[in-house]
C-alpha positions as CSV (number, residue, x, y, z in Angstrom):
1,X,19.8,67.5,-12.1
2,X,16.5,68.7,-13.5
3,X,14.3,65.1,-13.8
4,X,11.8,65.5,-17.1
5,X,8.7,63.9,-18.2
6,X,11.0,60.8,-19.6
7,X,12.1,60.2,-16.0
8,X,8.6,60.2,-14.5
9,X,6.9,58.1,-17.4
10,X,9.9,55.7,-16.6
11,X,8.9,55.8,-12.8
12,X,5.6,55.3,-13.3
13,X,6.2,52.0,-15.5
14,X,8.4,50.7,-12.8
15,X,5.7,51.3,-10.0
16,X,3.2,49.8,-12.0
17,X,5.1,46.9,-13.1
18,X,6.1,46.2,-9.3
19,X,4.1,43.5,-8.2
20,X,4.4,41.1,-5.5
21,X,5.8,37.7,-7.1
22,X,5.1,34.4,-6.2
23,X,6.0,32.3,-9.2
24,X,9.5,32.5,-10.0
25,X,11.5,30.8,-12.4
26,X,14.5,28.7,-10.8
27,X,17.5,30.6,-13.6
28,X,20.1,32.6,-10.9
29,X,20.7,35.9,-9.9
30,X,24.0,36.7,-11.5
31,X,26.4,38.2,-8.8
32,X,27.0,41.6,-10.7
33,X,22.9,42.1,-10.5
34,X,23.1,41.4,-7.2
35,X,26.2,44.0,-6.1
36,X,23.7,46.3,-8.2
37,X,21.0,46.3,-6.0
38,X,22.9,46.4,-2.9
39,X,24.5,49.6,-4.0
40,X,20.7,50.4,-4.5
41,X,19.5,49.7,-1.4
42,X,22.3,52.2,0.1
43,X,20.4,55.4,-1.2
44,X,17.2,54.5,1.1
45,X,16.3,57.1,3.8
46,X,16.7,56.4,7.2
47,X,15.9,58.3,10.4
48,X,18.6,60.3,11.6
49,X,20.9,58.7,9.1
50,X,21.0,55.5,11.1
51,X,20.6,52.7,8.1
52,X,19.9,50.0,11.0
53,X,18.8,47.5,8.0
54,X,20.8,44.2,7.9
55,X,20.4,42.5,5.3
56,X,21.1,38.1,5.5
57,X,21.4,36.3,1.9
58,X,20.1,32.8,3.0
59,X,21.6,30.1,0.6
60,X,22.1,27.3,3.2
61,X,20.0,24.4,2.1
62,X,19.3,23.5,5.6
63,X,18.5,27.4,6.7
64,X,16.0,27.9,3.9
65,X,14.2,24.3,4.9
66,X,13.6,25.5,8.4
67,X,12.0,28.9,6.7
68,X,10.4,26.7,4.7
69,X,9.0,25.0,7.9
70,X,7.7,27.7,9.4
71,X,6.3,29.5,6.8
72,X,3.8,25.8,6.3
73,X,3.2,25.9,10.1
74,X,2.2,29.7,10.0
75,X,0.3,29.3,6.7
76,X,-1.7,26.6,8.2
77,X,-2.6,28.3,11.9
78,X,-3.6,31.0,9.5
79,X,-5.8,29.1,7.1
80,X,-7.3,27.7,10.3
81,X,-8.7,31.1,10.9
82,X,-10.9,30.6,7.6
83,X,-14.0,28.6,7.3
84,X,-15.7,27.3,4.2
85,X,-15.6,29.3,0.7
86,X,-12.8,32.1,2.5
87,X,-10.9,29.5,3.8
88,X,-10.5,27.1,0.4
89,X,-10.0,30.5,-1.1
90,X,-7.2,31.2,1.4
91,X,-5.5,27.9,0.7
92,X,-6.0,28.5,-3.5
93,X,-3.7,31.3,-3.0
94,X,0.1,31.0,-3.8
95,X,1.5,32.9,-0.8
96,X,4.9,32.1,-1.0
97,X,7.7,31.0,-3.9
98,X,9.9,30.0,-1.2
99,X,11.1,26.9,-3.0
100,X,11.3,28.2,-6.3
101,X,12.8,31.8,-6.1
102,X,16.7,31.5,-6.2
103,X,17.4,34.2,-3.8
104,X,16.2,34.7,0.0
105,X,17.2,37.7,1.5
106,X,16.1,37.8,5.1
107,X,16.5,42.0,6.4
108,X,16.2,42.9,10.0
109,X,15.9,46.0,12.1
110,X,19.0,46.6,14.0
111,X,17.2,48.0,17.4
112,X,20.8,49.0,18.6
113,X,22.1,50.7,16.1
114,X,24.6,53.2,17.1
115,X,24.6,55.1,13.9
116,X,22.6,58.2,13.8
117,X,22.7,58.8,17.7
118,X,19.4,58.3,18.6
119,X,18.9,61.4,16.2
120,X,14.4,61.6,14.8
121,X,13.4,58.6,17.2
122,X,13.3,59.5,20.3
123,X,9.2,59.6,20.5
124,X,8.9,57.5,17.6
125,X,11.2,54.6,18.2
126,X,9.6,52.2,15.4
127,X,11.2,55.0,12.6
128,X,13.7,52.5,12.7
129,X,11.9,50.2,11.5
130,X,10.0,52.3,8.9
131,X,13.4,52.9,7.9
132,X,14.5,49.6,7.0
133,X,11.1,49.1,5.0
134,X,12.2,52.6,3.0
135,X,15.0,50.1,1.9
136,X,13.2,47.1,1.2
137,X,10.9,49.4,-1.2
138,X,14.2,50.9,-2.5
139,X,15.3,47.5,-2.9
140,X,12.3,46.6,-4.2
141,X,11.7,49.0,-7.2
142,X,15.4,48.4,-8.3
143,X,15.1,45.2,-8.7
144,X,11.8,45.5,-10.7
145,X,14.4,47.8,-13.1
146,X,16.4,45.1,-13.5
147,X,13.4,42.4,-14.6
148,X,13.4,40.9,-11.5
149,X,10.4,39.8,-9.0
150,X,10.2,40.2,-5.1
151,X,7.9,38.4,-3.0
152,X,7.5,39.2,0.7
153,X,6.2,36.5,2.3
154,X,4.9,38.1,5.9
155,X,3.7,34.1,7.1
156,X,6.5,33.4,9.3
157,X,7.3,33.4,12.5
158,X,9.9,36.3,13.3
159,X,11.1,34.7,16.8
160,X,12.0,31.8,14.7
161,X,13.6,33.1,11.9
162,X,16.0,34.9,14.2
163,X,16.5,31.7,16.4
164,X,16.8,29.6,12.7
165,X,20.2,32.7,11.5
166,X,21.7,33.3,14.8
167,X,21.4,36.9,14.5
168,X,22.3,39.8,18.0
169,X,19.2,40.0,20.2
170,X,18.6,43.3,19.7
171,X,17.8,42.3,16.0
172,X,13.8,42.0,14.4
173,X,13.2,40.7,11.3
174,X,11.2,43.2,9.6
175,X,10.7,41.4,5.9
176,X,11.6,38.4,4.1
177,X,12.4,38.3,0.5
178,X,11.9,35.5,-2.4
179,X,14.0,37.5,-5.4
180,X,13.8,36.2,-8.7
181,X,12.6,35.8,-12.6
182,X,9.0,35.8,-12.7
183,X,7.4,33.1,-14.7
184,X,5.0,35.1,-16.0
185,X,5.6,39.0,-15.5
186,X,2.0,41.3,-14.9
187,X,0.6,44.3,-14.1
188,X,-2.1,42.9,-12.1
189,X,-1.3,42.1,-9.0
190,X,-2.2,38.2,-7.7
191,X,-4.8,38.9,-5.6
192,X,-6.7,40.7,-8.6
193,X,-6.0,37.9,-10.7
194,X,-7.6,35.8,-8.0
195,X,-10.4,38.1,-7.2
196,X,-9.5,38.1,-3.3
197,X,-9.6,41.7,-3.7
198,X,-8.9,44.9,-5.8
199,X,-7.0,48.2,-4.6
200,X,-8.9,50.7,-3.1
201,X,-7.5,54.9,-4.0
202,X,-5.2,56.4,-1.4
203,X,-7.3,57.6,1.5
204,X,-6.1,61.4,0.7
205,X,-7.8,64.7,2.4
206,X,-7.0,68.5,3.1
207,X,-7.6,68.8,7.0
Protein backbone atom coordinates (compact mmCIF):
# COMPACT_ATOMS: atom_id res chain seq x y z
CA UNK A 1 0.00 0.00 0.00
CA UNK A 2 1.30 3.32 -1.22
CA UNK A 3 0.34 5.96 1.99
CA UNK A 4 -0.56 9.72 0.33
CA UNK A 5 -0.52 13.11 1.54
CA UNK A 6 -4.32 12.31 3.04
CA UNK A 7 -2.69 9.65 5.32
CA UNK A 8 0.09 11.92 6.54
CA UNK A 9 -2.09 15.14 7.08
CA UNK A 10 -4.32 12.53 9.04
CA UNK A 11 -1.15 11.49 11.18
CA UNK A 12 -0.09 14.66 11.77
CA UNK A 13 -3.66 15.76 13.32
CA UNK A 14 -3.59 12.71 15.51
CA UNK A 15 0.08 13.52 16.86
CA UNK A 16 -0.89 16.89 17.45
CA UNK A 17 -4.12 16.28 19.06
CA UNK A 18 -2.28 13.68 21.43
CA UNK A 19 -1.98 15.20 24.62
CA UNK A 20 -1.43 14.05 27.94
CA UNK A 21 -5.06 14.19 29.74
CA UNK A 22 -5.78 14.85 33.13
CA UNK A 23 -9.38 15.86 33.19
CA UNK A 24 -11.64 13.23 32.12
CA UNK A 25 -15.17 13.01 31.88
CA UNK A 26 -16.69 9.94 34.09
CA UNK A 27 -19.10 8.45 30.63
CA UNK A 28 -17.47 4.66 29.96
CA UNK A 29 -15.38 3.16 27.60
CA UNK A 30 -17.69 0.93 25.53
CA UNK A 31 -16.22 -2.71 25.33
CA UNK A 32 -16.11 -2.81 21.37
CA UNK A 33 -13.66 0.56 21.66
CA UNK A 34 -11.78 -1.14 24.06
CA UNK A 35 -11.22 -4.72 21.97
CA UNK A 36 -10.27 -1.95 19.31
CA UNK A 37 -7.37 -0.71 20.81
CA UNK A 38 -6.11 -3.94 22.06
CA UNK A 39 -6.00 -5.22 18.60
CA UNK A 40 -4.09 -1.85 18.19
CA UNK A 41 -1.68 -2.29 20.61
CA UNK A 42 -0.75 -5.77 18.91
CA UNK A 43 0.96 -3.99 15.78
CA UNK A 44 3.72 -2.28 18.23
CA UNK A 45 7.39 -3.21 17.55
CA UNK A 46 9.16 -5.21 19.87
CA UNK A 47 12.76 -6.33 20.05
CA UNK A 48 13.27 -9.56 18.59
CA UNK A 49 9.53 -10.07 18.30
CA UNK A 50 9.28 -10.68 22.03
CA UNK A 51 5.91 -8.32 22.83
CA UNK A 52 6.89 -8.76 26.77
CA UNK A 53 3.98 -5.97 27.46
CA UNK A 54 1.24 -7.10 29.85
CA UNK A 55 -1.27 -5.15 30.04
CA UNK A 56 -3.76 -5.21 33.71
CA UNK A 57 -7.33 -3.47 33.30
CA UNK A 58 -7.72 -2.32 36.98
CA UNK A 59 -11.55 -2.02 37.74
CA UNK A 60 -11.50 -3.27 41.40
CA UNK A 61 -12.69 -0.52 43.59
CA UNK A 62 -10.34 -1.45 46.26
CA UNK A 63 -7.16 -1.99 43.71
CA UNK A 64 -7.62 1.49 42.22
CA UNK A 65 -7.90 3.12 46.06
CA UNK A 66 -4.61 1.67 46.93
CA UNK A 67 -3.17 3.33 43.47
CA UNK A 68 -4.89 6.03 44.50
CA UNK A 69 -2.86 5.98 47.78
CA UNK A 70 0.21 5.85 46.47
CA UNK A 71 0.09 8.07 43.86
CA UNK A 72 -0.95 11.07 47.08
CA UNK A 73 1.99 9.63 49.07
CA UNK A 74 4.44 10.02 45.94
CA UNK A 75 2.88 13.34 44.87
CA UNK A 76 3.54 14.70 48.20
CA UNK A 77 7.39 13.31 48.88
CA UNK A 78 7.62 14.98 45.45
CA UNK A 79 6.13 18.31 46.14
CA UNK A 80 8.38 18.27 49.23
CA UNK A 81 11.19 18.64 46.89
CA UNK A 82 9.81 22.23 45.96
CA UNK A 83 10.09 25.31 47.89
CA UNK A 84 8.09 28.54 47.63
CA UNK A 85 6.64 29.91 44.09
CA UNK A 86 7.98 26.15 42.35
CA UNK A 87 6.56 24.30 44.81
CA UNK A 88 2.77 26.00 45.09
CA UNK A 89 3.21 25.73 41.37
CA UNK A 90 3.96 22.01 41.63
CA UNK A 91 0.88 21.42 43.79
CA UNK A 92 -1.42 23.88 41.16
CA UNK A 93 -0.83 21.23 38.74
CA UNK A 94 -3.45 18.40 37.92
CA UNK A 95 -1.07 15.40 37.69
CA UNK A 96 -3.30 12.79 37.77
CA UNK A 97 -7.26 11.98 36.80
CA UNK A 98 -6.99 8.85 38.69
CA UNK A 99 -10.50 9.29 40.14
CA UNK A 100 -12.19 10.53 37.36
CA UNK A 101 -10.96 8.57 34.23
CA UNK A 102 -13.11 5.33 33.76
CA UNK A 103 -10.39 3.22 32.71
CA UNK A 104 -6.93 2.19 34.43
CA UNK A 105 -4.75 0.18 32.54
CA UNK A 106 -1.66 -0.75 34.51
CA UNK A 107 1.21 -2.32 31.56
CA UNK A 108 4.31 -4.04 32.81
CA UNK A 109 7.52 -5.29 31.31
CA UNK A 110 7.63 -8.94 31.29
CA UNK A 111 11.66 -9.38 32.18
CA UNK A 112 11.19 -13.20 31.49
CA UNK A 113 9.69 -13.27 28.54
CA UNK A 114 10.41 -16.33 26.56
CA UNK A 115 9.22 -15.00 23.29
CA UNK A 116 11.72 -13.70 20.92
CA UNK A 117 14.75 -15.88 22.44
CA UNK A 118 16.72 -13.46 23.83
CA UNK A 119 16.91 -12.25 20.07
CA UNK A 120 18.29 -7.82 19.83
CA UNK A 121 18.90 -7.60 23.73
CA UNK A 122 21.49 -9.23 24.65
CA UNK A 123 23.75 -5.87 25.29
CA UNK A 124 20.84 -3.85 25.60
CA UNK A 125 18.59 -5.65 28.00
CA UNK A 126 16.21 -2.50 28.75
CA UNK A 127 14.88 -2.97 24.74
CA UNK A 128 12.42 -4.72 26.50
CA UNK A 129 11.30 -2.27 28.08
CA UNK A 130 11.53 0.36 25.20
CA UNK A 131 9.50 -2.11 23.65
CA UNK A 132 6.55 -2.15 25.86
CA UNK A 133 6.69 1.86 25.71
CA UNK A 134 6.56 1.37 21.54
CA UNK A 135 3.05 -0.12 22.72
CA UNK A 136 1.93 2.27 25.08
CA UNK A 137 2.57 5.06 22.20
CA UNK A 138 0.87 2.66 19.81
CA UNK A 139 -1.79 2.39 22.29
CA UNK A 140 -1.68 5.79 22.87
CA UNK A 141 -2.20 7.39 19.29
CA UNK A 142 -5.12 4.90 18.75
CA UNK A 143 -6.94 5.86 21.26
CA UNK A 144 -6.52 9.67 20.47
CA UNK A 145 -8.23 8.24 16.83
CA UNK A 146 -10.98 7.17 18.64
CA UNK A 147 -11.59 10.69 20.78
CA UNK A 148 -10.27 9.33 23.66
CA UNK A 149 -7.55 10.83 26.37
CA UNK A 150 -4.58 9.01 28.04
CA UNK A 151 -2.96 10.22 31.00
CA UNK A 152 0.27 8.63 32.34
CA UNK A 153 0.63 9.33 35.61
CA UNK A 154 4.63 8.39 36.34
CA UNK A 155 3.93 9.48 40.54
CA UNK A 156 3.70 6.04 41.86
CA UNK A 157 5.58 3.80 43.43
CA UNK A 158 6.35 0.67 40.97
CA UNK A 159 7.29 -1.72 43.97
CA UNK A 160 3.89 -1.04 45.15
CA UNK A 161 1.83 -1.29 42.42
CA UNK A 162 3.17 -4.73 41.68
CA UNK A 163 2.76 -5.72 45.43
CA UNK A 164 -1.01 -3.81 45.20
CA UNK A 165 -1.94 -6.60 41.53
CA UNK A 166 -0.04 -9.60 42.48
CA UNK A 167 1.75 -9.74 39.43
CA UNK A 168 5.18 -12.72 38.60
CA UNK A 169 8.39 -11.17 40.09
CA UNK A 170 10.05 -10.95 37.09
CA UNK A 171 7.42 -8.32 36.15
CA UNK A 172 8.13 -3.99 36.15
CA UNK A 173 5.58 -1.80 35.80
CA UNK A 174 6.68 0.38 33.08
CA UNK A 175 3.43 2.96 32.66
CA UNK A 176 0.15 3.50 34.13
CA UNK A 177 -2.73 4.66 32.25
CA UNK A 178 -5.94 6.93 33.15
CA UNK A 179 -8.06 6.36 29.60
CA UNK A 180 -10.99 8.36 29.00
CA UNK A 181 -13.24 11.39 27.46
CA UNK A 182 -11.48 14.50 27.98
CA UNK A 183 -13.56 17.27 29.42
CA UNK A 184 -12.20 19.62 27.42
CA UNK A 185 -10.09 18.32 24.37
CA UNK A 186 -6.71 20.72 23.26
CA UNK A 187 -3.93 21.01 21.34
CA UNK A 188 -1.87 22.57 24.06
CA UNK A 189 -0.54 20.43 26.17
CA UNK A 190 -1.21 21.18 30.21
CA UNK A 191 1.92 22.24 31.15
CA UNK A 192 1.66 25.10 28.39
CA UNK A 193 -1.51 26.00 29.51
CA UNK A 194 0.01 26.39 32.91
CA UNK A 195 3.13 27.96 31.82
CA UNK A 196 5.42 25.20 33.73
CA UNK A 197 7.07 24.98 30.55
CA UNK A 198 6.96 24.92 26.64
CA UNK A 199 8.50 22.20 24.20
CA UNK A 200 11.87 22.70 23.16
CA UNK A 201 12.68 21.25 18.92
CA UNK A 202 14.12 17.84 18.72
CA UNK A 203 17.77 17.96 19.55
CA UNK A 204 18.59 16.77 15.74
CA UNK A 205 22.34 16.85 14.10
CA UNK A 206 24.47 15.26 11.14
CA UNK A 207 27.56 13.79 13.03
Amino acid sequence: MKLTQDHRDTLDQVLKWRRDVRHFRREPIAPEVLARLRQRMDCAPSVGNARPWRVLQVDSPAHRASVIASFEACNAAAAAAYTGTAQKDYLALKLAGLREAPVHLAIFTDGAVPEGRGLGRQTMPETLAYSTVMAIHTLWLAARAENIGVGWVSILDPVAIADILEVPRDWRLTGYLCLGYAQEPSDTPLLHETGWQTNTATRWRVV
